[in-house]
C-alpha positions as CSV (number, residue, x, y, z in Angstrom):
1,X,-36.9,6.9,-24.5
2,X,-33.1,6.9,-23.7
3,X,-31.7,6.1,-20.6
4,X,-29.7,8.8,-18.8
5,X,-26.1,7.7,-18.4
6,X,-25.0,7.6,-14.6
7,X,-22.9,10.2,-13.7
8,X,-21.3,9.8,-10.0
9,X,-19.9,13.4,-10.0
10,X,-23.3,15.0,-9.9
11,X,-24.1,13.8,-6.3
12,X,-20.6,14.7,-5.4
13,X,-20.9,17.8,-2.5
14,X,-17.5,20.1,-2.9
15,X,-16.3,21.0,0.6
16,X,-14.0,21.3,3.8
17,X,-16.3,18.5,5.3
18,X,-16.0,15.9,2.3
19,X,-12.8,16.7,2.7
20,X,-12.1,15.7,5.9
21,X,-14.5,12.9,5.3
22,X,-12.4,11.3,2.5
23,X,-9.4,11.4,5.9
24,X,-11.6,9.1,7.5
25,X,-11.9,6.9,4.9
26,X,-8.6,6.9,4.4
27,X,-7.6,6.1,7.7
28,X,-10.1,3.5,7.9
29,X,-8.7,1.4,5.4
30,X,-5.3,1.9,6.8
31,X,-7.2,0.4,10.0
32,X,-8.6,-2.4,8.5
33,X,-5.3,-3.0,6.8
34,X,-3.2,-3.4,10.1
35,X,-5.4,-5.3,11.6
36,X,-6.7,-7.8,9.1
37,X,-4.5,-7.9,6.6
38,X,-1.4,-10.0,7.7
39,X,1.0,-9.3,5.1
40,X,0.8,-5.1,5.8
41,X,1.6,-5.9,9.5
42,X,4.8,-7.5,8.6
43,X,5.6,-4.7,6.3
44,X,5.4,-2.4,9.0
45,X,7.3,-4.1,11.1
46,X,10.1,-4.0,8.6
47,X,9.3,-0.5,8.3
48,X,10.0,-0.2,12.0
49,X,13.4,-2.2,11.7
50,X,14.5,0.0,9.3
51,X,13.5,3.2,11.1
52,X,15.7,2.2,13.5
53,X,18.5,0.8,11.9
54,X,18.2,4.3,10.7
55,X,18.8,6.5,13.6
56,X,21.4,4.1,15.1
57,X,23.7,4.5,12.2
58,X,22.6,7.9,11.8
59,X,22.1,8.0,8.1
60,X,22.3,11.3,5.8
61,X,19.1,12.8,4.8
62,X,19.4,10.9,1.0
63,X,19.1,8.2,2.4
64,X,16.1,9.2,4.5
65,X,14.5,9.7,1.4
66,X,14.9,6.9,-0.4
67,X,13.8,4.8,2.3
68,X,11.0,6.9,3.0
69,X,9.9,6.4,-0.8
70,X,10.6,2.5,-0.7
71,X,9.1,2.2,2.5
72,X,5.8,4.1,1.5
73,X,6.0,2.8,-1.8
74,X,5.7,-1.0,-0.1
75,X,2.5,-0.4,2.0
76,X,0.9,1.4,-0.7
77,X,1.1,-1.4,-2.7
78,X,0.0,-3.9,-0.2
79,X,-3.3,-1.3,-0.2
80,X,-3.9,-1.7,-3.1
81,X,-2.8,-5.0,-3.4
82,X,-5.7,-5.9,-0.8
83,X,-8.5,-3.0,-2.4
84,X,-8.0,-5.6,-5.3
85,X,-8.4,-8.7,-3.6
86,X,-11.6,-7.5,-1.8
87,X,-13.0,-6.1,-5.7
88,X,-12.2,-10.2,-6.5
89,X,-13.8,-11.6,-3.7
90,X,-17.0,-9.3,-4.4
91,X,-17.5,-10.5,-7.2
92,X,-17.0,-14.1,-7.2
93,X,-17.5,-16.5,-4.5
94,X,-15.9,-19.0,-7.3
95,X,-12.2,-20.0,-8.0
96,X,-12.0,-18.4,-11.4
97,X,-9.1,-18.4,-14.1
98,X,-9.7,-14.4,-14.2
99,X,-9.8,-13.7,-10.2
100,X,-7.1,-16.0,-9.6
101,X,-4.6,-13.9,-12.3
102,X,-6.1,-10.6,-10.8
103,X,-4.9,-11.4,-7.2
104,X,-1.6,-13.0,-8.8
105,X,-0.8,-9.9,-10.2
106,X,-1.7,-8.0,-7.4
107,X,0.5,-10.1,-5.0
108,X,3.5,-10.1,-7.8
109,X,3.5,-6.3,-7.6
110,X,3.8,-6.1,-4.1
111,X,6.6,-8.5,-4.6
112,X,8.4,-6.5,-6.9
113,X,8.0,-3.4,-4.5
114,X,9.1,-5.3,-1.5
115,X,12.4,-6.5,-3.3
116,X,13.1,-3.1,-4.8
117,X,13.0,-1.4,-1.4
118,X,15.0,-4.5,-0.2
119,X,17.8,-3.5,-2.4
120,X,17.5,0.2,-1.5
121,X,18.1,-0.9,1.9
122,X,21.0,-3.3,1.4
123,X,22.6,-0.4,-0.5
124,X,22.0,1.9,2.0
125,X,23.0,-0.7,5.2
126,X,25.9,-2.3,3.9
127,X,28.3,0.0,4.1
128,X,27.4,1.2,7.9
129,X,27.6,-2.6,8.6
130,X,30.6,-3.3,7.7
């Protein structure tokens, strides 16, 4: 007899509640992030910084935007960077060739974020600055 192949989307319930229920989830992990995950707390302090670096030089809407897209772009990463880190460590209690080039990655994409939106910001600060 063949096995029937698991399907998750049949015990998936369609609704305003699951809905609101994948929110909560959501702002769970954002939750757990902030407080146990160092690296996202120092992101958002950035984020603050730049917030308001923003309003004092009162910069033009453009440039709202393209921080807004660095900025978010940043502490998604870190998210993610940290939903692959906990995948790892369920796994593997062990210091593995594989693990260790999985969090690498992760960590080196967050890097590359972080200096993108770095440069967005120079660009953007530079000429109020001065």
């Amino acid at each position: 007899m063949k096995s029937k192949k698991f399907n998750r989307n049949e015990f998936k319930v369609f609704g305003f509640k699951r809905h609101i229920e994948s929110f909560k989830f959501a702002f769970a992990g954002l939750k757990y992030a902030l407080f146990y995950e160092q690296n996202f707390l120092i992101h958002l302090i950035a984020t603050l910084t730049v917030v308001i670096m923003g309003f004092i030089f009162d910069i033009k809407k453009g440039e709202w935007l393209a921080l807004i897209f660095a900025i978010s772009s940043v502490l998604a990463a870190e998210l993610f960077n940290s939903s692959i880190e906990a995948a790892v460590d369920l796994t593997t209690d062990k210091i593995h060739p594989l693990a260790k080039i999985a969090k690498d990655c992760g960590s080196a994409g967050v890097l590359i974020f972080a200096l993108g939106a770095a440069i967005v910001g120079l660009i953007i600060f530079i000429p109020y600055i001065f």
